[in-house]
C-alpha positions as a printed NumPy array, in Angstrom:
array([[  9.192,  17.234, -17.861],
       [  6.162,  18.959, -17.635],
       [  3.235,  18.316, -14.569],
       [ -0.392,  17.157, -14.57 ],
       [ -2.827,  15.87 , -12.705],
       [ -5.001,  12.882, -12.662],
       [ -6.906,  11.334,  -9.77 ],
       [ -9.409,   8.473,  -9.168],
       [-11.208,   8.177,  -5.864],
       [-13.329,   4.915,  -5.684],
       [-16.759,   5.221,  -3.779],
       [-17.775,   2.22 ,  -3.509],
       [-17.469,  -1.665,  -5.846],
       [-18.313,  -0.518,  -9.45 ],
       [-18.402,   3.201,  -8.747],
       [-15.384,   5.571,  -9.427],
       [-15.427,   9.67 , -10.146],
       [-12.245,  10.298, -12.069],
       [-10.749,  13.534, -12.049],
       [ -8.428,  15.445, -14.765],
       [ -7.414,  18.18 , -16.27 ],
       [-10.42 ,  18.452, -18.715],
       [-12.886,  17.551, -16.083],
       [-15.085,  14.874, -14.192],
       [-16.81 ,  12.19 , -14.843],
       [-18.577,   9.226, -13.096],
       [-18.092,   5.639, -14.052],
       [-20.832,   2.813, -12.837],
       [-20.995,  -0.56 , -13.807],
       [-18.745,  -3.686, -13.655],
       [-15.46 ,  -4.535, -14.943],
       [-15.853,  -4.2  , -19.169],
       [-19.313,  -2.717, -19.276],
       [-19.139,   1.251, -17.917],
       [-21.49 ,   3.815, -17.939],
       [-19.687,   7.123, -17.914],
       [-21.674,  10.564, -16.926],
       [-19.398,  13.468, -17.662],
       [-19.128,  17.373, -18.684],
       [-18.47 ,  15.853, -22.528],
       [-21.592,  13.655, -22.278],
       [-22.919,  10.446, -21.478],
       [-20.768,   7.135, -22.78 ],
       [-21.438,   3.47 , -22.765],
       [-18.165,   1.562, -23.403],
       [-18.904,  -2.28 , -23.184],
       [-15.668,  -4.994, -23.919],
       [-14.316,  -8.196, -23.141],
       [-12.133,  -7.742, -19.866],
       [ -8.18 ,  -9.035, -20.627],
       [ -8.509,  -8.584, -24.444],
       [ -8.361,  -5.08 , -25.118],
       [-11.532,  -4.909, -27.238],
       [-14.43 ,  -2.655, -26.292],
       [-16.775,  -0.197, -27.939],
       [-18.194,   3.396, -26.844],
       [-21.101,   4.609, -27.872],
       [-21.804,   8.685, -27.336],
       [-25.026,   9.572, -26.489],
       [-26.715,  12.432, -27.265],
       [-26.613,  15.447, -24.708],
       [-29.889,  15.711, -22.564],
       [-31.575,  16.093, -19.228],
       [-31.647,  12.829, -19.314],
       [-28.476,  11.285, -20.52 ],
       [-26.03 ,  14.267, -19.427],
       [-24.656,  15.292, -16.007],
       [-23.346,  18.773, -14.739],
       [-20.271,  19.13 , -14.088],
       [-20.489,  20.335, -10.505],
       [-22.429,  17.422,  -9.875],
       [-20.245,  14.701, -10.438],
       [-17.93 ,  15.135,  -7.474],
       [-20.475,  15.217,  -4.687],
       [-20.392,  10.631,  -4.206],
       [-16.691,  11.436,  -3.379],
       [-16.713,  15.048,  -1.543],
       [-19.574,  12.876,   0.73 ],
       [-17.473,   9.899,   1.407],
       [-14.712,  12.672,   2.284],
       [-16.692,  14.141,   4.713],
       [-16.08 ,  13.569,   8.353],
       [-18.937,  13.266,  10.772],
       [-19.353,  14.61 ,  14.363],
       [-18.218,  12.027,  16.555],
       [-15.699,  11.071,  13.452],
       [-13.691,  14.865,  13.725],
       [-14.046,  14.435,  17.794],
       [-11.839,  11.201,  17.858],
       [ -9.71 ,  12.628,  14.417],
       [ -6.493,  14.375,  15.231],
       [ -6.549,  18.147,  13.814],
       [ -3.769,  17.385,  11.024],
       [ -5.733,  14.505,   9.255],
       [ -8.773,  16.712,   9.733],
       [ -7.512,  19.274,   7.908],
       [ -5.712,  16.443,   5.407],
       [ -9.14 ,  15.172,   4.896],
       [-10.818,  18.819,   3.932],
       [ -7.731,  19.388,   1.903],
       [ -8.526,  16.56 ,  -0.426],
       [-12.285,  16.696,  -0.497],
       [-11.418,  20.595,  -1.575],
       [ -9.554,  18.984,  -4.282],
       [-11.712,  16.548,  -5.505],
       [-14.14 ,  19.348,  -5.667],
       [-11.496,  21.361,  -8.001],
       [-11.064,  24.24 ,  -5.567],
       [ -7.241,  24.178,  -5.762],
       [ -6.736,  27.088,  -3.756],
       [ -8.934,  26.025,  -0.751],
       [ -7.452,  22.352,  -0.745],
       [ -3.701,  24.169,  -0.125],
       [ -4.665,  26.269,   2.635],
       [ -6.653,  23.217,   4.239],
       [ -3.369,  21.078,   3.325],
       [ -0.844,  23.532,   4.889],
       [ -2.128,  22.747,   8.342],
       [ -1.632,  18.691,   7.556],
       [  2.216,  19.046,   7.183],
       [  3.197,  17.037,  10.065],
       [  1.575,  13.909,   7.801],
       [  3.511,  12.435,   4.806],
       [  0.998,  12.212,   2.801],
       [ -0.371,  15.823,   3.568],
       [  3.12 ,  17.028,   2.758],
       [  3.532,  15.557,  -0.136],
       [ -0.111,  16.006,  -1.571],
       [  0.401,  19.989,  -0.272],
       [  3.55 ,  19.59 ,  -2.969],
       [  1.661,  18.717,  -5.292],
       [ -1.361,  21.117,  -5.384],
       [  1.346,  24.051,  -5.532],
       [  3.559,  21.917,  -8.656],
       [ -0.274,  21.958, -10.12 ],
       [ -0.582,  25.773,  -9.506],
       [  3.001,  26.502, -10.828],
       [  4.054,  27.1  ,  -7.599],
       [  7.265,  25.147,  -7.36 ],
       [  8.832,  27.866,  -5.17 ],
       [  5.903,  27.042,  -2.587],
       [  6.104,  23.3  ,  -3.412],
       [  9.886,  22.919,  -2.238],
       [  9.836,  22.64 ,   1.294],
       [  5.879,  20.703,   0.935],
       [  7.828,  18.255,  -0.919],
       [ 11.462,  18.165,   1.292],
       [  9.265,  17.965,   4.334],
       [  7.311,  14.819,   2.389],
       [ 10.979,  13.132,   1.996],
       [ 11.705,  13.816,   5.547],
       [  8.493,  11.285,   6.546],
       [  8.836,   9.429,   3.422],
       [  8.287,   6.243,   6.117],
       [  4.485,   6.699,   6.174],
       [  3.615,   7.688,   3.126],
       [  0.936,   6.208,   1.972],
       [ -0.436,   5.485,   5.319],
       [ -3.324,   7.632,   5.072],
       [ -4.336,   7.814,   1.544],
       [ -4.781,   3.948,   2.556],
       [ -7.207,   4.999,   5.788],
       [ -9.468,   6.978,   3.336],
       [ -9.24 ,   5.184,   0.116],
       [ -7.786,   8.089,  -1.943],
       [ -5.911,   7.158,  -4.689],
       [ -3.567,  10.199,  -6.254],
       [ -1.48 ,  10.254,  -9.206],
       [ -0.026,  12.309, -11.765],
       [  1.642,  12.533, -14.939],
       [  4.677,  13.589, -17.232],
       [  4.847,  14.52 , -19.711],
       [  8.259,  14.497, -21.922],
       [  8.999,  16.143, -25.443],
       [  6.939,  14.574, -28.976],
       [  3.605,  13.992, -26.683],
       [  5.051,  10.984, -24.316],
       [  2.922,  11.144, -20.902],
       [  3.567,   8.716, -17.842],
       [  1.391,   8.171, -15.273],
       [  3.006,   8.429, -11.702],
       [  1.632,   7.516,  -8.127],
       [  1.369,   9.714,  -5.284],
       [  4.519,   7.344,  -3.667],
       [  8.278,   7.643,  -2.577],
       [  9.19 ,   7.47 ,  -6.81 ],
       [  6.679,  10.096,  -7.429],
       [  7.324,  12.08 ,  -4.7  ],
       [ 11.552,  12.249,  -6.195],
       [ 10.047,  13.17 ,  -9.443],
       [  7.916,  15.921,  -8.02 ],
       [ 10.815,  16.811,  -6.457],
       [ 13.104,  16.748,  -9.06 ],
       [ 10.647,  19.119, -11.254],
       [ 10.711,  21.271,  -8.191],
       [ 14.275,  21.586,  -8.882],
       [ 14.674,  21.756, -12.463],
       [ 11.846,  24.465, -12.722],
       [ 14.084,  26.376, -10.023],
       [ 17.097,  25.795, -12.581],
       [ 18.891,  24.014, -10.174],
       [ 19.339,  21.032, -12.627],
       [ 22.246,  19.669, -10.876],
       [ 20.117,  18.963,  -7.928],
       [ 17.656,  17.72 , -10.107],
       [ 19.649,  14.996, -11.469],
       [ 21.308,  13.843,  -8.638],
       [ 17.82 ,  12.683,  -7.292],
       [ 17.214,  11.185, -10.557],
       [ 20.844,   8.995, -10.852],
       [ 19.876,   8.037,  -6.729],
       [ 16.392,   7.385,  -8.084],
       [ 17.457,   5.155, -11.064],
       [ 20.57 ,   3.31 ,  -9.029],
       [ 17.257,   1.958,  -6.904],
       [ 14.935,   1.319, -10.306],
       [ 17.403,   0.418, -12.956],
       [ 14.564,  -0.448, -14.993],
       [ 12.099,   1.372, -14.585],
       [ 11.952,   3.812, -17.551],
       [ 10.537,   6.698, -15.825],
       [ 13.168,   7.639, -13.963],
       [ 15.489,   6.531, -17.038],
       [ 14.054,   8.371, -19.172],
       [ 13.9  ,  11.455, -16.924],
       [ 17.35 ,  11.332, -16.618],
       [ 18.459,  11.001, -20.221],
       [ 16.039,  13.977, -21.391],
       [ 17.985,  16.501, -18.762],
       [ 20.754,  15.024, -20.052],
       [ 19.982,  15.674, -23.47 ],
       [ 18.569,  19.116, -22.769],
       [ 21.714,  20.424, -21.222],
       [ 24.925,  21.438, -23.093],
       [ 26.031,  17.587, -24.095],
       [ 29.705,  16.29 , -24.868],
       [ 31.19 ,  13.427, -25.028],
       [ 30.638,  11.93 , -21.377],
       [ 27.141,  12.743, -21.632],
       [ 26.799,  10.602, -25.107],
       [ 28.261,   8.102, -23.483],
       [ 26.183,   7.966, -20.353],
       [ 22.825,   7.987, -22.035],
       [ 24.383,   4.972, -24.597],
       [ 25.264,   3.241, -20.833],
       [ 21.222,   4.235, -20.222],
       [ 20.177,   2.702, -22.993],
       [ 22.058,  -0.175, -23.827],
       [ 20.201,  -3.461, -24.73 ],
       [ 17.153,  -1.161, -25.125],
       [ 13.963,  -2.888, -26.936],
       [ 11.287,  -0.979, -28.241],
       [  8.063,  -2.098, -26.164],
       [  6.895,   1.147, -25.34 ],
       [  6.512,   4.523, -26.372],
       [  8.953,   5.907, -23.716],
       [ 11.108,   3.374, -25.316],
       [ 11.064,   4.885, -28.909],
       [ 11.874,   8.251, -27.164],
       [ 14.792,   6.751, -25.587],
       [ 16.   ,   5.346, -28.752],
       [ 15.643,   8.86 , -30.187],
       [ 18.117,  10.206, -27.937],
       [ 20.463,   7.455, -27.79 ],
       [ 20.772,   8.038, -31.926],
       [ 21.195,  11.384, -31.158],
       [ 24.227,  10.301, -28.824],
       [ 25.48 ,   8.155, -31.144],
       [ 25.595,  10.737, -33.759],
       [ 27.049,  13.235, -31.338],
       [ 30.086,  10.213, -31.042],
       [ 30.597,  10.491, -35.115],
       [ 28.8  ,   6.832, -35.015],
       [ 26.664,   7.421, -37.681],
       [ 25.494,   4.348, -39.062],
       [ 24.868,   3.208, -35.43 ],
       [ 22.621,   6.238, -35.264],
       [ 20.571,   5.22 , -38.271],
       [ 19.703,   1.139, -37.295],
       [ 18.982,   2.959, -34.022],
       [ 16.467,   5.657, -35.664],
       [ 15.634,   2.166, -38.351],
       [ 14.843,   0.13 , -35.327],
       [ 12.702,   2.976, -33.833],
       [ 10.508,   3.653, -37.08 ],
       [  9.516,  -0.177, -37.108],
       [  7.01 ,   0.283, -34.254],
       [  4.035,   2.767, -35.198],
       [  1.23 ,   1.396, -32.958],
       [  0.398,   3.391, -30.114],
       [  3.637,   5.861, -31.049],
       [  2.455,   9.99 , -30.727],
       [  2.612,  10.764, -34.286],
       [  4.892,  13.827, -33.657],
       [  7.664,  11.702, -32.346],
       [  7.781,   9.574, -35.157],
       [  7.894,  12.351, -37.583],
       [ 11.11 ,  13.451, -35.108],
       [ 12.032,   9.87 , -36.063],
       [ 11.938,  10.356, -39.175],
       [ 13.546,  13.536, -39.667],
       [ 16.612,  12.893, -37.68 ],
       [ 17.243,   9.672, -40.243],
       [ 16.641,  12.219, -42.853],
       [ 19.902,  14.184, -41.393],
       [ 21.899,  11.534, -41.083],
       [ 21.24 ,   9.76 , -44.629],
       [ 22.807,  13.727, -45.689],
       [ 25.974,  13.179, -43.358],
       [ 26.192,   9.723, -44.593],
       [ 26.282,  11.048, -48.173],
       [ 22.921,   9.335, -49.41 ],
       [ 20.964,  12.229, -50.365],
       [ 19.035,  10.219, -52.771],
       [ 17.357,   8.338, -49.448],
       [ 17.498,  11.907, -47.593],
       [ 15.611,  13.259, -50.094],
       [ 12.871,  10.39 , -50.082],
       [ 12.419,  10.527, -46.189],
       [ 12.262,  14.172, -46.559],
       [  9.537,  14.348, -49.053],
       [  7.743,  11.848, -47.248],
       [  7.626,  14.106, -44.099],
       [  7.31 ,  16.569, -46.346],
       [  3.328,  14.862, -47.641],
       [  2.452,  13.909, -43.821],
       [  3.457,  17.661, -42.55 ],
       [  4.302,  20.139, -44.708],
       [  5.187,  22.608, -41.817],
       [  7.193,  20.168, -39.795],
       [ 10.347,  21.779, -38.946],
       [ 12.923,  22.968, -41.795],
       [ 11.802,  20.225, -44.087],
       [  9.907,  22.069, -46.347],
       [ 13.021,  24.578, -47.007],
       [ 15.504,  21.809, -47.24 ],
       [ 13.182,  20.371, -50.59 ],
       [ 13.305,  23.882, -51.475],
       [  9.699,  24.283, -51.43 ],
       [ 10.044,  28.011, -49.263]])
């Protein structure tokens, strides 16, 4: 898994500053008709609510249409900022948690940790001080943020909820997958469990991820967590068979679903179950909407493979050369047509 971060403070009804890794931007207007100011530009995206359907229109850059980037965050640095009376009657921890996040929201990284460090003795300042340091590739630092987070886990949440702040992040998994995870108890054993892999103490890692998953059977973040450092590790035979128990009765709704399917037909191929492994890789390759494109050409290889084990090179050859036409550089293909 890899770490990003995305948050979304909401100043007031209609009005929201999102924050991510490319930038900021300010959205006004009602549900299904937004006007977005941002470092890219200005957009107008208008749609039905419920249906999915909406249209954006760029505009072009300008002193009127565009807005700087260092402008955007001030709505939610203000709302972040305590008054006179307010830091008299404030205790000195969710001062400094407050300063910590408006440091944030105003991308200084560096300044939010230091402000964060003296808000320990708060869950949520623990756990967003865990965070900042995952973000900074810090996960040394972010270890005993995060532990100390897991310690209060009780109130977590508490005051995030007091100031309206709403954090999350993301993960991102191999062939482009990225989930979106809240600032919560799950999120916080995820954080922790990246803390823990990126230490290479994997073992660790998983055990919070099996004690995470025995709680959220279905929830296919922490399942599919699980069965990539499963995968990713030296497999045998009880690891095939514990990511086929992960992904048993499986259907492909999602695309951390077609990931999952990946690696169970890599399991079952790992078993000698070969034509199990290609209606698994089949049943993947039926879904295309909304799939990253390089994890269906993954898809598509790996049924490539196994048509060769299977003795059908005719249909090997096929899926090949049709990989082959979409990517020419993917992987070994083009040396296995003998095109190299």
């Amino acid at each position: 898994m890899a770490f990003r971060f995305w948050r979304r403070v909401k100043i007031a009804p209609g009005v929201t500053v999102n924050f991510s890794k490319s930038g900021a931007s300010l959205s006004v207007g009602p549900r299904g008709a937004k006007i977005t100011f941002g470092p890219r530009g200005t957009r107008i995206t208008a749609g039905i609510p419920g249906t999915g359907l909406y249209h954006t229109t760029l505009l072009p850059q300008g002193k009127k249409t565009s807005a700087s980037l260092s402008s955007v965050p001030s709505p939610a640095a203000s709302a972040l900022t305590l008054g006179f009376f307010q830091r008299l009657l404030t205790p000195p921890a969710e001062i400094a948690f407050v300063e910590g996040c408006r440091e944030l929201i105003l991308g200084h990284e560096e300044n939010a940790l230091e402000k964060l460090q003296k808000a320990l003795s708060l869950p949520d300042g623990a756990l967003t001080a865990g965070l900042v340091a995952l973000r900074l590739e810090r996960s040394k630092e972010a270890l005993p943020y995060l532990e100390r987070a897991l310690q209060l886990k009780e109130g977590l949440g508490k005051t995030f909820a007091k100031y309206g702040i709403h954090l999350q992040f993301t993960l991102t998994f191999p062939y482009g997958i990225t989930l979106p995870v809240p600032a919560d108890p799950k999120g916080l054993l995820l954080a922790l469990a990246q803390v823990y892999e990126d230490l290479g103490e994997v073992d660790h890692a998983l055990t919070l991820l099996e004690g995470l998953l025995d709680t959220h059977p279905e929830d296919e973040l922490p399942k599919l967590a699980v069965t990539r450092l499963l995968m990713d590790r030296k497999p045998g035979e009880d690891t095939y068979r514990r990511v086929l128990q992960l992904t048993a009765s499986l259907k492909n709704e999602t695309a951390a679903h077609t990931l999952l399917l990946l690696y169970r037909a890599r399991a079952l191929k790992g078993l000698k179950l070969l034509e199990a492994a290609k209606d698994t890789l089949t049943q993947a390759l039926r879904r295309k909407k909304d799939r990253p494109s390089e994890l269906m050409k993954a898809l598509q290889y790996e049924r490539a493979l196994l048509y060769e084990d299977l003795g059908e090179h005719p249909r090997a050859r096929k899926e090949l050369e049709k990989l082959y036409a979409e990517d020419p550089t993917f992987s070994d293909v083009a040396a296995r047509l003998g095109l190299s």
